[in-house]
N, C-alpha and C positions, 0 to 999 in steps of 0.2 A: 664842440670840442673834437680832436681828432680822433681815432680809434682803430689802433692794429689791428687786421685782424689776417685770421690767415687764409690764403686763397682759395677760395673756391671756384667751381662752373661759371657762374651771373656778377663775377667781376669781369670777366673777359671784356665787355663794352669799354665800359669807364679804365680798364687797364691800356687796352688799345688806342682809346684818348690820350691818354694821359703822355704814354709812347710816341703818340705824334706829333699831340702838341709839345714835346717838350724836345724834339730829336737833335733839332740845329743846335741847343742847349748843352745838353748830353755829347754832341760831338765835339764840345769845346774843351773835354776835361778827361773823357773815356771814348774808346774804341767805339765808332760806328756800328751800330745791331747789320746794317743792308738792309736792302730794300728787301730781299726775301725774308725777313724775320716779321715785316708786314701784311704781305702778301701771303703765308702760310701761318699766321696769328693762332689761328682757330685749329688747325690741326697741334701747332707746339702748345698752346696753351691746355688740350687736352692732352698731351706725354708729360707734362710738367704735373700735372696733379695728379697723373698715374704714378710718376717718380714717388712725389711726397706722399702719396698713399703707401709706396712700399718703405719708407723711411729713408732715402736714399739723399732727401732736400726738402725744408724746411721754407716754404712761400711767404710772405707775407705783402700787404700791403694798405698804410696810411689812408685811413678814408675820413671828408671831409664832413662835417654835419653829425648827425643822430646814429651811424652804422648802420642804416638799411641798404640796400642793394641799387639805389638810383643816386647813392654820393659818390661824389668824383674822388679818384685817386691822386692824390698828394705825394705819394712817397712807396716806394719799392724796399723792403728789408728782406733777404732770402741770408739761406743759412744753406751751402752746397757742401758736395761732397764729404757727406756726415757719415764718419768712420771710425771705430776705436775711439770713441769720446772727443771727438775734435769734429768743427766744421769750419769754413771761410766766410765769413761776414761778406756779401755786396751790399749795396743800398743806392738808392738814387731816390733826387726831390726834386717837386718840380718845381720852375725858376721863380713864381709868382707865391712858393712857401719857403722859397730860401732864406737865412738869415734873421730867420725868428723862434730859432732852439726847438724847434719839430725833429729835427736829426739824430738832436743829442739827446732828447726824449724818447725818441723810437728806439735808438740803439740801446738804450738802458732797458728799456721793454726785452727787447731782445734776448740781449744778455741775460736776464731773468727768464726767459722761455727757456732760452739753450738749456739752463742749468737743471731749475726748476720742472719742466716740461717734459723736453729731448733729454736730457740727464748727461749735458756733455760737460766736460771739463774744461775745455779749450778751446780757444775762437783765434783764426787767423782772418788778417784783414791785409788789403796793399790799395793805392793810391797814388796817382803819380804826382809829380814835386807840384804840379801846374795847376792843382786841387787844393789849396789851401783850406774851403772851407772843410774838406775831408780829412785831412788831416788835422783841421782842431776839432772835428767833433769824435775823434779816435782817439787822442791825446784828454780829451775830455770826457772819455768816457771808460779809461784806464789802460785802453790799448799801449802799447811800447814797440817803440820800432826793435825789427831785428836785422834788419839790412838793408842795401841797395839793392834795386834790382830795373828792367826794363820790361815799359808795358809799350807795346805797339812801336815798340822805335822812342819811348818816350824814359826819361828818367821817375823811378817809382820808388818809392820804401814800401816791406813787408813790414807787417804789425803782426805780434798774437797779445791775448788777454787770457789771464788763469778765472776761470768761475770757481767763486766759492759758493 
């Protein structure tokens, strides 16, 4: 069964996979990482868990099997820019666990972390129109659009969600 958990050092492998294997994927729906975000993995993966060590951003990531340290990652859940009781939902899965309610199960996890955990009240999220599976698992998981806006040159709606 799948298991969120949240990032550490000894996911870097399996996240780095995950990232690659899934890249052509990912550029179909959201903004290309570059090839430097590959090539410099290992130093940003180390300011990323110095981030969430000061509370600044919240990691996560979908692992496949029992949660030890040699299962592949599945799915990316991060919680940025955590301010004043609000943070931004991202997420990404990868293409061979898409479309089997792992998304809208992680985001519910989530949602329960944010709240429960991090002690936030608010969660914005955004998605461009070309994403549908993103925006039915935002819509299915109480997200509410609050407007148009553009990602990359691309048309996008903003979400937020109130945690009780």
């Amino acid at each position: 069964m799948p298991e969120l958990q949240l990032l550490r050092l000894d996911h870097a492998p399996a996240l780095l996979a995950f990232e690659r294997e899934n890249r052509a994927y990912f550029a179909a729906s959201i903004p290309d990482r570059g090839d430097s975000y590959f090539t410099d993995f290992a130093a940003r993966h180390g300011d990323l868990l110095t981030e969430q060590g000061a509370g600044l951003h919240y990691f996560h990531v979908l692992v496949s099997g029992d949660g030890s340290t040699t299962d592949e990652v599945i799915g990316r859940f991060n919680l940025v820019d955590v301010a004043d009781g609000s943070a931004e939902l991202g997420y990404r899965m990868a293409e061979k666990a898409a479309g089997k309610g792992l998304a809208t199960d992680a985001v519910r996890q989530i949602c329960a972390l944010a709240a429960d955990t991090y002690g936030l009240t608010t969660l914005r999220a955004k998605t461009t129109h070309d994403n549908p599976a993103s925006r039915a698992v935002l819509t299915r998981t109480g997200f509410v659009a609050t407007g148009e806006i553009e990602i990359d040159g691309r048309p996008a709606t903003n979400y937020i969600r109130t945690l009780s």
